[in-house]
Biotite code that builds the C-alpha atoms (Angstrom):
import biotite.structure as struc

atoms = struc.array([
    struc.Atom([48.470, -85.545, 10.640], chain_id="A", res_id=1, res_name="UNK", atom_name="CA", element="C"),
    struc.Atom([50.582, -88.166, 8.517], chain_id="A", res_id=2, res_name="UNK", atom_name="CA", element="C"),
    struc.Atom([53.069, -91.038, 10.208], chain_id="A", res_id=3, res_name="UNK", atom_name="CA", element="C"),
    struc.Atom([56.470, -90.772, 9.116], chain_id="A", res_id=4, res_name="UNK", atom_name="CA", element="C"),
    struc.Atom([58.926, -93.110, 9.096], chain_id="A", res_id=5, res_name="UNK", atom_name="CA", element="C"),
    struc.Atom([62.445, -92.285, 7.226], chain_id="A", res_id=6, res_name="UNK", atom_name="CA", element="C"),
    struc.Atom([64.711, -94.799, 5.652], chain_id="A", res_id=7, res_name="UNK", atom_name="CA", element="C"),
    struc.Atom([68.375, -93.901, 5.059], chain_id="A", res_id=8, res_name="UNK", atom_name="CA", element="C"),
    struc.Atom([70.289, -96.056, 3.385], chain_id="A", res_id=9, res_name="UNK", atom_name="CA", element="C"),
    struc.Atom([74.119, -95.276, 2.826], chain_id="A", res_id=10, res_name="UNK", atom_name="CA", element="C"),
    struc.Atom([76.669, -96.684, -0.079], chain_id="A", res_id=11, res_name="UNK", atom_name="CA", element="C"),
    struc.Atom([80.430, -97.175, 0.816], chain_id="A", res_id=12, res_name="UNK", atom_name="CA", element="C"),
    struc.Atom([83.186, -98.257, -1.966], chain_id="A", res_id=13, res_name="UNK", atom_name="CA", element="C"),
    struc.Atom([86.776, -97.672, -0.987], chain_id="A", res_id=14, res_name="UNK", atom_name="CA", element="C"),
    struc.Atom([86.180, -96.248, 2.224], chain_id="A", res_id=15, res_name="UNK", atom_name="CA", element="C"),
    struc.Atom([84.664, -92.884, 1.130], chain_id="A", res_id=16, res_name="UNK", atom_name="CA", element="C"),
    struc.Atom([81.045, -91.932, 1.619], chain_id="A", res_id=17, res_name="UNK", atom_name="CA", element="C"),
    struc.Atom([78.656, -91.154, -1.493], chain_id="A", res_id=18, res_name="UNK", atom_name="CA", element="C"),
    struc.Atom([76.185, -88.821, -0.931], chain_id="A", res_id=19, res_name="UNK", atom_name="CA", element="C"),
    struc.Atom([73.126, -90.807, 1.278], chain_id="A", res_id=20, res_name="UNK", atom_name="CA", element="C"),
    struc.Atom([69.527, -91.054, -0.164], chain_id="A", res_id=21, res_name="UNK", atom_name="CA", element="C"),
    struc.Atom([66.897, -90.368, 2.024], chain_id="A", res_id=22, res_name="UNK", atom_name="CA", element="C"),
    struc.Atom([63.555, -91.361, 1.419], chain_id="A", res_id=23, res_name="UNK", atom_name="CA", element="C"),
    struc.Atom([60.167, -90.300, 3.578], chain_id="A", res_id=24, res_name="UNK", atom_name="CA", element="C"),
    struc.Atom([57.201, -92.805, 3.692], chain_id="A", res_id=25, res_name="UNK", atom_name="CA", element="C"),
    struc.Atom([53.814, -91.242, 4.992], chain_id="A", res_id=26, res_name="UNK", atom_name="CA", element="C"),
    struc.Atom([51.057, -92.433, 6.220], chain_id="A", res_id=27, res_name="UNK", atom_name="CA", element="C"),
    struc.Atom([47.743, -90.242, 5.280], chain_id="A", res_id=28, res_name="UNK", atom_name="CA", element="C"),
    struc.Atom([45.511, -89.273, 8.132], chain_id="A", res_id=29, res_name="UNK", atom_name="CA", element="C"),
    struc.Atom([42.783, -91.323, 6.896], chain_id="A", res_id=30, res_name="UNK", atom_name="CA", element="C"),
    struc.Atom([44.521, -94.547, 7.196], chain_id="A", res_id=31, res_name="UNK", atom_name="CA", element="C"),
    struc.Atom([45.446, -94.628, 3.315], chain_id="A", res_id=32, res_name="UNK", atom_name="CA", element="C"),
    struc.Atom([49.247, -95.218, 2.605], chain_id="A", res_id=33, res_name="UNK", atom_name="CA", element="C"),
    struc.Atom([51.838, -95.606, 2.392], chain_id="A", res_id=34, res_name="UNK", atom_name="CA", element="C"),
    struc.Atom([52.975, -93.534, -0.125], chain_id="A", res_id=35, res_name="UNK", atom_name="CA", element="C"),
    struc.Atom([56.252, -91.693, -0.924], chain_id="A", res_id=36, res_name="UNK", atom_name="CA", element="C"),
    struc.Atom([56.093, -88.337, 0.427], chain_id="A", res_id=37, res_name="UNK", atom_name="CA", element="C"),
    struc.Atom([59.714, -86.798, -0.559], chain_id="A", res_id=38, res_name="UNK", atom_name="CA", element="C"),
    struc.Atom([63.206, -88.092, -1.907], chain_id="A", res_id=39, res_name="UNK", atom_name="CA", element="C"),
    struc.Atom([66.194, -85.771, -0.908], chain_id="A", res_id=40, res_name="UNK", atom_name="CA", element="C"),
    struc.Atom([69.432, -86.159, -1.489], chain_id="A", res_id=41, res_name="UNK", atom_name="CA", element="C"),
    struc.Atom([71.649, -85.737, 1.391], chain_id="A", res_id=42, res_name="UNK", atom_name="CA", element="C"),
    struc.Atom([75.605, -85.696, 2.195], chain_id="A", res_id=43, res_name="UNK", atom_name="CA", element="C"),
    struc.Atom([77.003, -87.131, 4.992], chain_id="A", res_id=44, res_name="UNK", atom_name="CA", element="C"),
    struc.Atom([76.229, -84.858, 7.037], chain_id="A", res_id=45, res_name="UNK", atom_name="CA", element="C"),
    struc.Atom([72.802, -85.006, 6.380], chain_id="A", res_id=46, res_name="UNK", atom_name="CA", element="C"),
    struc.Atom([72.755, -82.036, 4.907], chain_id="A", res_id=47, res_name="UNK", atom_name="CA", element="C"),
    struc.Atom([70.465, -81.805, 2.024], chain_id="A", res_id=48, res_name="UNK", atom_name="CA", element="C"),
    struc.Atom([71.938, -81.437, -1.786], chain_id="A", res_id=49, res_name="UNK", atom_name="CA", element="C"),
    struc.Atom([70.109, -80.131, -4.613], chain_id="A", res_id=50, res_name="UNK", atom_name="CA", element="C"),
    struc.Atom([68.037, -76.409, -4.790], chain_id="A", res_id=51, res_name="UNK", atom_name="CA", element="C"),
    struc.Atom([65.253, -75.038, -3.499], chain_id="A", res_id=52, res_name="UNK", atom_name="CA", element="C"),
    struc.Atom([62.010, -76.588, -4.381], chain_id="A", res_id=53, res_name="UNK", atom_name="CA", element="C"),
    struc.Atom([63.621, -79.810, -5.987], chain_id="A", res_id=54, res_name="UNK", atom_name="CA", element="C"),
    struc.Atom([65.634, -81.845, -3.704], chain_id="A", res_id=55, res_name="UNK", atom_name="CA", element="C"),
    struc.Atom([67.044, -83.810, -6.825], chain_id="A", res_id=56, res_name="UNK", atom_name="CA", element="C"),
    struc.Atom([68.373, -81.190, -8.670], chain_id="A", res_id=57, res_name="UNK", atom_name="CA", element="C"),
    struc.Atom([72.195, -80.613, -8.426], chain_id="A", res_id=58, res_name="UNK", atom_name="CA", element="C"),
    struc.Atom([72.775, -76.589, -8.225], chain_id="A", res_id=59, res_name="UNK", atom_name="CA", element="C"),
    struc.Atom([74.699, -76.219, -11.311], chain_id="A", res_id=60, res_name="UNK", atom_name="CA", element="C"),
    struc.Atom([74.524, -78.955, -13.525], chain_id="A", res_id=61, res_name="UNK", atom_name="CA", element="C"),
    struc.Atom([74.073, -78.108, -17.017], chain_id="A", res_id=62, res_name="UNK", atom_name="CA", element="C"),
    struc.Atom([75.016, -74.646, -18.591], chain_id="A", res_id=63, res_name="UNK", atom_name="CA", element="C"),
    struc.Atom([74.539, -72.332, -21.525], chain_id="A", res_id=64, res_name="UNK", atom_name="CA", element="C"),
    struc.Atom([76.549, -74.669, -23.427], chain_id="A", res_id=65, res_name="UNK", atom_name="CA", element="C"),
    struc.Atom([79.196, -73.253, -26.044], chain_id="A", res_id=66, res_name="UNK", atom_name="CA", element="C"),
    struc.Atom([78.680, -73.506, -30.012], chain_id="A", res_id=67, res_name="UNK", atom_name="CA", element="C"),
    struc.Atom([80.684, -75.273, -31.766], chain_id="A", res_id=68, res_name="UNK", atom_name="CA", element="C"),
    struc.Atom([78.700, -75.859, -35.011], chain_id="A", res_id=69, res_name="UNK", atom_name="CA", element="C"),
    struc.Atom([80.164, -75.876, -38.558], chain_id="A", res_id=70, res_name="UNK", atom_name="CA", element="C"),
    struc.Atom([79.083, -73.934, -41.770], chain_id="A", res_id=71, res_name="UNK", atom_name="CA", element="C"),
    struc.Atom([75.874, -72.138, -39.494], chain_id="A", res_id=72, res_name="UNK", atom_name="CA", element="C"),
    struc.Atom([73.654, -69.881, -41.211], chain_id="A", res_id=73, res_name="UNK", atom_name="CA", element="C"),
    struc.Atom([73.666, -66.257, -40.503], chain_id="A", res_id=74, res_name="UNK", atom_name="CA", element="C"),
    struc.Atom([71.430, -65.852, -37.333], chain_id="A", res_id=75, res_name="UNK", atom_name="CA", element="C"),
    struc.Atom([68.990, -62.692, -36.428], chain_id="A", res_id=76, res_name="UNK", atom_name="CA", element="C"),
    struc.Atom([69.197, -60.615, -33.896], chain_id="A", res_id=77, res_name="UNK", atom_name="CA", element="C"),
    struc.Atom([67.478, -61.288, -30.259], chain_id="A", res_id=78, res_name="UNK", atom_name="CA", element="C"),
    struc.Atom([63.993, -61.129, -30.532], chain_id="A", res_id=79, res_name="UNK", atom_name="CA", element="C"),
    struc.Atom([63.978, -60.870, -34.345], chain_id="A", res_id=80, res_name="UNK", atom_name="CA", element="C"),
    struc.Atom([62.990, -62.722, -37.341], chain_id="A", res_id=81, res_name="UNK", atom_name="CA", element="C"),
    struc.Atom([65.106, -64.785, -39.888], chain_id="A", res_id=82, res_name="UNK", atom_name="CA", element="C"),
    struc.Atom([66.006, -62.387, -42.877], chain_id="A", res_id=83, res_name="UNK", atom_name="CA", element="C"),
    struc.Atom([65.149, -63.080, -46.270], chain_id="A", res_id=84, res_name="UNK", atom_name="CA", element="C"),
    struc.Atom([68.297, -65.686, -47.475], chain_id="A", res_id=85, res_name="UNK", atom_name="CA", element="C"),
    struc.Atom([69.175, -68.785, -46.226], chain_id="A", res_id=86, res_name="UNK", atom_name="CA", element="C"),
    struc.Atom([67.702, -71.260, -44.864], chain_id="A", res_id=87, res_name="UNK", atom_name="CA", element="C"),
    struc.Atom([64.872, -70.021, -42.445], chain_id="A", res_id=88, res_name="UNK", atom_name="CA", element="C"),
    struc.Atom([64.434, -67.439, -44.776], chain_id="A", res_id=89, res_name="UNK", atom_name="CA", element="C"),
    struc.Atom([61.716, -65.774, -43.438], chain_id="A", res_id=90, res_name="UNK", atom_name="CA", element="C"),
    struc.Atom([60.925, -67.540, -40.263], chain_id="A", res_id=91, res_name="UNK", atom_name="CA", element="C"),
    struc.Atom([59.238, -65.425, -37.574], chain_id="A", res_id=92, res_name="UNK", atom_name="CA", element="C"),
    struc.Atom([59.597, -65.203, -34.050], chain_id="A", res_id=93, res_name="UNK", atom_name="CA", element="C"),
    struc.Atom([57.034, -67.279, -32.265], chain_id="A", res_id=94, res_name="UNK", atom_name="CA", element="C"),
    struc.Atom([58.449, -68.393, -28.395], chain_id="A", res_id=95, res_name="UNK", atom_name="CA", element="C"),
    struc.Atom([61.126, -67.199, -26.446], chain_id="A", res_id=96, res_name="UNK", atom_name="CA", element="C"),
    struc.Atom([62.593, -68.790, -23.014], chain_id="A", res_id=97, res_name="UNK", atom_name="CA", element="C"),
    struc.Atom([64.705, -66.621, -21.089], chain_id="A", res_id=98, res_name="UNK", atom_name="CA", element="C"),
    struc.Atom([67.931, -67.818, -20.190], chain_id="A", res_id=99, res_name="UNK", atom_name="CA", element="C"),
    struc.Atom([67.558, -69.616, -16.473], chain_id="A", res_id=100, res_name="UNK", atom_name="CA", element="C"),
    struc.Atom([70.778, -70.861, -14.503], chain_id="A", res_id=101, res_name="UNK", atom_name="CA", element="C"),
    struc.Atom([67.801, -72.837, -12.407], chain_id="A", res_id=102, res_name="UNK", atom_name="CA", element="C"),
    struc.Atom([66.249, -75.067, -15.069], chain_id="A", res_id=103, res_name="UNK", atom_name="CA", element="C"),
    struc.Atom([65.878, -78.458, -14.555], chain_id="A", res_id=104, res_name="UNK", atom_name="CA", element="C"),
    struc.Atom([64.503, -79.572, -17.902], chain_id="A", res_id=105, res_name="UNK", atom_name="CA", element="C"),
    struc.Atom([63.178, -78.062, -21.240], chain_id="A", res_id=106, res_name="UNK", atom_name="CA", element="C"),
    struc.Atom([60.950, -79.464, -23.411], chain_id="A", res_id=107, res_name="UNK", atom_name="CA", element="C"),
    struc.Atom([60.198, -78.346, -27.344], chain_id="A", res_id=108, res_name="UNK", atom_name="CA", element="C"),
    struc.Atom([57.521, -80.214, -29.533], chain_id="A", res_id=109, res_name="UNK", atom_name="CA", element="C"),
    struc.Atom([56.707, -79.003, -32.913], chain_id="A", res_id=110, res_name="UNK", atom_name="CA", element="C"),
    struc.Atom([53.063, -79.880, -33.445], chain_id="A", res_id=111, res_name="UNK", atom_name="CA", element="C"),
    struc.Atom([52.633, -77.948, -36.767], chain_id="A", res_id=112, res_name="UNK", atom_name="CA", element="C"),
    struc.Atom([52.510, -79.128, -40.494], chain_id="A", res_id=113, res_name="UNK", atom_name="CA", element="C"),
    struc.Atom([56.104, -77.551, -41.198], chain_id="A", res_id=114, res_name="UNK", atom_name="CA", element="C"),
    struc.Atom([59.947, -77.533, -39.857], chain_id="A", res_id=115, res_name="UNK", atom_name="CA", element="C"),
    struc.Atom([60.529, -75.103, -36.952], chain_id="A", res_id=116, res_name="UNK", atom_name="CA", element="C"),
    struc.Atom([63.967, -73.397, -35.905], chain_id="A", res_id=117, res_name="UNK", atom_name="CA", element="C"),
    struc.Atom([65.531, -73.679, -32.646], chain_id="A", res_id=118, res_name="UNK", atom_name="CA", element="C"),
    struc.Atom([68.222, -71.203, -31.303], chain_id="A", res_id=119, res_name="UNK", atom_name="CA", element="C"),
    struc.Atom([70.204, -71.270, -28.194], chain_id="A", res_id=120, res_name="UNK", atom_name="CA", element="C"),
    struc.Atom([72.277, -68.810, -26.787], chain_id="A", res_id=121, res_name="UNK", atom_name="CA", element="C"),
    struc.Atom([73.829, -67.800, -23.573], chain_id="A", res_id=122, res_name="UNK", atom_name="CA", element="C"),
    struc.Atom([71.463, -64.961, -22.774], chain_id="A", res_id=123, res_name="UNK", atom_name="CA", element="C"),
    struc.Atom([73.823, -62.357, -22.451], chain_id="A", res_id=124, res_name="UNK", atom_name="CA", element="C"),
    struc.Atom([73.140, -60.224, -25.404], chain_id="A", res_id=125, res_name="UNK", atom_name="CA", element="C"),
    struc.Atom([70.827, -57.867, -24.845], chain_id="A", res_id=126, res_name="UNK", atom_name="CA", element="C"),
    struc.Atom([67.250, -57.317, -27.121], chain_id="A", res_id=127, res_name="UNK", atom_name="CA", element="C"),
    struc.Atom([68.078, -56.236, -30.555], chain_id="A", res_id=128, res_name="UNK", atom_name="CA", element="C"),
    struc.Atom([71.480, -57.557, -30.506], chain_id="A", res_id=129, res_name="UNK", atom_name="CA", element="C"),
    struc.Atom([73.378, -60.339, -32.198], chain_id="A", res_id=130, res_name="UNK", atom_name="CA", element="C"),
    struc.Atom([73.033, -63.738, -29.818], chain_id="A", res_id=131, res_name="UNK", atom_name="CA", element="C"),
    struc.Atom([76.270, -64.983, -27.992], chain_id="A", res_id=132, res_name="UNK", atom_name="CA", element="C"),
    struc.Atom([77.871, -68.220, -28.385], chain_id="A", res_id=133, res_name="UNK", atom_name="CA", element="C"),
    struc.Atom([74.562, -69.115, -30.719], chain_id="A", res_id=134, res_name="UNK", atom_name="CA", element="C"),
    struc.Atom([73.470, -72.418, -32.531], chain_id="A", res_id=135, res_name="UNK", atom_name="CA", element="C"),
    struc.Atom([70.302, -73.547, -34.231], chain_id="A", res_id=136, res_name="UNK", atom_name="CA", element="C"),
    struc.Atom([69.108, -76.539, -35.477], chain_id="A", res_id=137, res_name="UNK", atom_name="CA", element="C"),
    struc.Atom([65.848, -77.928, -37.116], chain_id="A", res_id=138, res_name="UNK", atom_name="CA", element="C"),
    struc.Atom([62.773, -80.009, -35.767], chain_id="A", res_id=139, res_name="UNK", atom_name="CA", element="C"),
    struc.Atom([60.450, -81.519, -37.935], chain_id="A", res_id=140, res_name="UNK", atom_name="CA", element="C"),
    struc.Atom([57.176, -80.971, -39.335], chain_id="A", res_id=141, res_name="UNK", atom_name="CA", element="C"),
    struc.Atom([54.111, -83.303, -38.671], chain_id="A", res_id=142, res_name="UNK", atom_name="CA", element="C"),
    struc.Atom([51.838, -84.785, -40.737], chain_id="A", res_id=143, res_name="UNK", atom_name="CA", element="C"),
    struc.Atom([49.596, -81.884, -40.564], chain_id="A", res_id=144, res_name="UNK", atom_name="CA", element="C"),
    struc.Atom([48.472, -78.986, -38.047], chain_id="A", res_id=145, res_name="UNK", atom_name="CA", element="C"),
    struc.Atom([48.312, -80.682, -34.784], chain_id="A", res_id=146, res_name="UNK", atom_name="CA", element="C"),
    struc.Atom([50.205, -83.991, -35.586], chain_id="A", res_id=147, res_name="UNK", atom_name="CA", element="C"),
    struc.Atom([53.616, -85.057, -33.663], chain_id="A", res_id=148, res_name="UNK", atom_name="CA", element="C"),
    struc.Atom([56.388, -83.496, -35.467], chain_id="A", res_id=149, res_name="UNK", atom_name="CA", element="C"),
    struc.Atom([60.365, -83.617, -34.097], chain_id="A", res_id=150, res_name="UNK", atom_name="CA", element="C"),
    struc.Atom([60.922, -82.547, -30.327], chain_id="A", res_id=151, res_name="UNK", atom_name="CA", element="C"),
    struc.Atom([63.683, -81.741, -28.472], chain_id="A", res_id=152, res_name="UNK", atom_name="CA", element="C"),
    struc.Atom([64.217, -82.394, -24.480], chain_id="A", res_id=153, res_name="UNK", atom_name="CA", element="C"),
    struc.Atom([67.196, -80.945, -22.224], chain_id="A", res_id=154, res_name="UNK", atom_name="CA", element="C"),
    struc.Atom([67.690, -81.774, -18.831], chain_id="A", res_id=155, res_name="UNK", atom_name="CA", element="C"),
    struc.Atom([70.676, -79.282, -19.026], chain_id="A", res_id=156, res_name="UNK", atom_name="CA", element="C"),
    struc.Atom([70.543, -76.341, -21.003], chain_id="A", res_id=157, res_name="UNK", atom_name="CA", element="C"),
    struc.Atom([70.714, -73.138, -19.075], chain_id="A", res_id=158, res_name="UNK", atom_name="CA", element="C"),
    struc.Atom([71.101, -70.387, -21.697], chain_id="A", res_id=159, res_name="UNK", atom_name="CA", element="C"),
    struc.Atom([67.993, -68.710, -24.065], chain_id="A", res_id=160, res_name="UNK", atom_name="CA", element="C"),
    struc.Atom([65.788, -70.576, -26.297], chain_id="A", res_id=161, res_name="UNK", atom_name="CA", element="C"),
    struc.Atom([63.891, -68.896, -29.314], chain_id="A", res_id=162, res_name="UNK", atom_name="CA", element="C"),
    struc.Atom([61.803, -70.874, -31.472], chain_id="A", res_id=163, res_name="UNK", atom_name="CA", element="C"),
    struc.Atom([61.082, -69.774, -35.397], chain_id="A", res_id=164, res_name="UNK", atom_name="CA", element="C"),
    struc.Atom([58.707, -71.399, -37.880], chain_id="A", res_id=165, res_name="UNK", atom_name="CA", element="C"),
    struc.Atom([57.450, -70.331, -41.509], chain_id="A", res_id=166, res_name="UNK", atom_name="CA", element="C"),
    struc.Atom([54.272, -68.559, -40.151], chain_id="A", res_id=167, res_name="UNK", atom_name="CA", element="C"),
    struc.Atom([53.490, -66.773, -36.999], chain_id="A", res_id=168, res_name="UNK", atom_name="CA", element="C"),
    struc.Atom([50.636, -69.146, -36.161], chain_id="A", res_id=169, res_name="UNK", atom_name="CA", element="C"),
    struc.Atom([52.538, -72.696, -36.009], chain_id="A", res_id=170, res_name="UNK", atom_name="CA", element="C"),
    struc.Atom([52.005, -74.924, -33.234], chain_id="A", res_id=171, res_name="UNK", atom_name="CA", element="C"),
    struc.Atom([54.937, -75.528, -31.003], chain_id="A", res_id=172, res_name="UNK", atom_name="CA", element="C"),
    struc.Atom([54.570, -76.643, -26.904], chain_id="A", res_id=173, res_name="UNK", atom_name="CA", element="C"),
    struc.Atom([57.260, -75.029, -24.961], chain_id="A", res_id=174, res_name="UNK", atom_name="CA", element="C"),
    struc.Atom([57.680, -75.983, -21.253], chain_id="A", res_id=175, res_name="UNK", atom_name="CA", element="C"),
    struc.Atom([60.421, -75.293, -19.136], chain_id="A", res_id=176, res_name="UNK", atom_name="CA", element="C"),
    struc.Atom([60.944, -76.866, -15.352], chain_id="A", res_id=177, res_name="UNK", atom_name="CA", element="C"),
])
């Protein structure tokens, strides 16, 4: 059984309350310690902020984000490849993250030889059909297979993500929190 003790410590500026951090210190069984066992976010209350399984994420920060890009290039459907013009001409399908109003952070890294695609769209168009509210942009190649190449992390992007790259067997890490 662990020793707690809890620290809350509360900021004032103009008379009104910001929300109150509350930190728990433990104690292991053993007699190792202390270490930080949680970090929660609370209001004034002392009611806790955030959702459920991350006490320091704010329910609905972030969002699907609206496109607002200039001179695009013509986009495929959900779940399809790039056609044969343009500028991804040809670029196939190789990862798709569903839209997710509870993500807390997304993470692409292109580890192949070659530049990948990245589109984003609200994730309300269904399989088959033409994205919503859609924009892409590049990442960049490594030096070779394997080797670092551009990446691209969001701490608030809610809608779909659907990476493309010149061949079916590129490298790309996808993670989503």
């Amino acid at each position: 059984m662990s020793a707690w003790t809890t620290i809350l410590a509360s900021w004032r500026t103009g008379g009104l309350p910001f929300p109150k951090w509350l930190l728990n210190l433990g104690t292991a069984a053993n007699g190792d310690g202390p270490y930080v066992d949680g970090v929660a976010l609370v209001d004034a209350g002392g009611n806790q902020l955030g959702v459920a399984g991350n006490p320091l994420a704010v329910a609905g920060a972030g969002s699907a984000g609206r496109d607002y890009s200039a001179n695009a290039p013509a986009l495929p459907n959900v779940g399809a490849n790039f056609g044969a013009g343009g500028p991804y001409a040809g670029y196939a399908l190789i990862a798709s993250v569903p839209a997710n109003a509870s993500r807390i952070g997304l993470d692409v890294e292109n580890l192949s030889g070659a530049p990948i695609a990245i589109v984003l769209d609200d994730g309300t168009a269904a399989n088959g059909s033409a994205p919503a509210n859609a924009s892409v942009f590049a990442l960049a190649g490594g030096a070779g297979v394997g080797a670092q190449g551009g990446s691209w992390v969001s701490q608030s992007e809610k809608g779909r993500v659907q990476v493309y790259a010149p061949a079916a067997t590129a490298q790309v890490m996808v993670r989503q929190n």
